[in-house]
Residue, then its C-alpha position, 0 to 999 in steps of 0.5 A: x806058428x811056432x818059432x822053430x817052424x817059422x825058422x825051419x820055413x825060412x831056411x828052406x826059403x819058403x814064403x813067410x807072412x808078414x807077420x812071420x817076417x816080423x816075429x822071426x826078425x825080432x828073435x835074439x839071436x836070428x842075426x847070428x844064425x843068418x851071418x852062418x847061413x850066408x857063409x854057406x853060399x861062399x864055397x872057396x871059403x878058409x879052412x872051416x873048423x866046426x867044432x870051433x865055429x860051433x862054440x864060439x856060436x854057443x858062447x855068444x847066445x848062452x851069454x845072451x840066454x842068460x839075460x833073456x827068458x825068450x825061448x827062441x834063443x834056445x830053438x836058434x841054438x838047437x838049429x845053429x848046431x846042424x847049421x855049423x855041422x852041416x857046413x862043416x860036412x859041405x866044405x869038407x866034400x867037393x863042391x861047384x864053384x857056384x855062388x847064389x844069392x836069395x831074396x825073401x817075400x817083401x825083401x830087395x837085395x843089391x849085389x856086384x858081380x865079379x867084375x863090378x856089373x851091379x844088380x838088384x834083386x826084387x822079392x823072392x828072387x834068387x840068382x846064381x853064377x860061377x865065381x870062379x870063373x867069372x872072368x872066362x864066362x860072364x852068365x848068371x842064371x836068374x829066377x825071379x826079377x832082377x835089374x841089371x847094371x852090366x860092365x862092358x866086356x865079354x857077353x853076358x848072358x842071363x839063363x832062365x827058365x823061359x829064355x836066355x838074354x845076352x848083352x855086352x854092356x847095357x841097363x835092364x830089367x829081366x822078370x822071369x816066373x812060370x811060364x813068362x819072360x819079361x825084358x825091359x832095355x834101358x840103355x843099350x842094346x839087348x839081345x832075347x833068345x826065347x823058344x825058336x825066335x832071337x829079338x833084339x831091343x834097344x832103349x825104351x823096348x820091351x818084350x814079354x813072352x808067355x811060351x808062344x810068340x816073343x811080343x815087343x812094346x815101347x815103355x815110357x819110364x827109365x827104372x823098374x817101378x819095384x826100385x819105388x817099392x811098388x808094382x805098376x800096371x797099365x791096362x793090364x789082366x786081373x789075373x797079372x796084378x794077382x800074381x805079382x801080388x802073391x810074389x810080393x807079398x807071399x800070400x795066396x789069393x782067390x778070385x771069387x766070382x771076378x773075371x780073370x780077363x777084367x783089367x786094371x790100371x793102377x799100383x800097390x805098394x810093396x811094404x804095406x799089405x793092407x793098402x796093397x790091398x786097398x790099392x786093388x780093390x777099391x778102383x774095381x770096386x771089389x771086396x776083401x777079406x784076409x785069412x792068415x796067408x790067404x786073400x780073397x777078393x768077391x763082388x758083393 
């Protein structure tokens, strides 16, 4: 893929291979087009001056161009400029006063909140709140996987797509993807309003729901296992492990002539693809193959 399409997918926070994550870190002047891109999340921000902005931007990567024959330096360039511009334009409009923070494939992120509750961010997951009037309403709006830290004080809700978690001062884990809720309560006391029933967990509780009934379980471990760098799983569908795979990784996997239903008690890593891999198929005795961005596992 050319560099110009990968930096476009990256800025519209679309997947990228790991070999696409690789070639777009190692660019010149990436670094500087992501410290612009981040600055557009912040919405009470100074006076903003795009024309300023844009030749102090141009002057660092000419200077770097001119010591360089790498061409991405000239397509980063090229897209700074509707970056800057685009910016300029956004601050010059009325805006919402919400602040979000986005993950990329294999990437995790630590972020504090207003009022020091702390939370960390697992792969492509992005998460939302109004900064400006953190201290009035304490609600974040999650998709994705978070681990939270929360401050006592007012509620604190957590809004996603399948079901809102509300807690006053505790230690948990919220997973939120298509069609399922996971909430894990590590300290604390944890309140779960998903479809018409309200749960409440306490340490060590567990719920999942996938749009019908809200299912409680006991958990045994005290941390997220993706803080290891790595998906765990007990028992759990094929079909589980495949997702969490496709999360992790970016990629898309096909199940040749394998029942989704077969479980799996096992983990993989999130930082080598290959092993991942090896970590899923070899205890099923399953075959791999790798095309690019796909994945398939068959029986021989």
């Amino acid at each position: 893929m050319k560099e110009k399409d990968i930096i476009i997918k990256w800025l519209n926070h679309e997947s990228l291979s790991e070999t696409e994550l690789a070639k777009l870190r190692d660019m010149e002047g990436f670094s500087s087009l992501k410290t612009i891109t981040e600055k557009a999340h912040h919405f009470k921000a100074p006076p903003y001056n795009t024309i300023n902005e844009f030749e102090n931007l141009k002057s660092q990567l000419t200077n770097k161009m001119k010591s360089s024959k790498n061409n991405s330096l000239s397509i980063i360039l090229k897209i700074a400029a509707v970056v800057v511009i685009a910016i300029g334009v956004y601050f010059a409009l009325p805006t919402s006063n919400d602040y979000e923070v986005k993950t990329l494939a294999t990437e995790t992120k630590d972020i504090t909140l207003p009022d020091q509750s702390e939370v960390k961010l697992n792969a492509l997951t992005s998460i939302r709140y109004d900064k400006e009037n953190w201290s009035s309403q304490r609600k974040v709006y999650l998709d994705g996987e978070a681990h939270f830290k929360v401050e006592r004080g007012n509620k604190f809700d957590i809004e996603t797509d399948m079901g809102t978690v509300s807690v006053i001062g505790t230690r948990f884990n919220v997973k939120s993807r298509a069609n399922y809720l996971e909430v894990v309560c590590y300290q604390g006391v944890v309140s779960v309003s998903a479809g018409d029933e309200i749960l409440y967990l306490r340490q060590n509780e567990a719920i999942e729901y996938r749009g019908q009934d809200l299912e409680k379980k006991i958990v045994t471990y005290d941390m997220p296992s993706w803080f290891d760098n790595r998906s765990l799983f007990y028992s759990r569908p094929i079909r589980d492990v495949i997702e969490e795979l496709e999360w992790q990784y970016g990629v898309k996997v096909n199940l040749r002539n394998i029942d989704q239903n077969i479980l799996f008690t096992g983990n993989f890593v999130h930082s080598d693809l290959k092993s991942a891999l090896s970590s899923i198929a070899i205890p099923l005795k399953l075959k791999c193959k790798v095309n690019g961005n796909e994945v398939t596992f068959y029986k021989e």
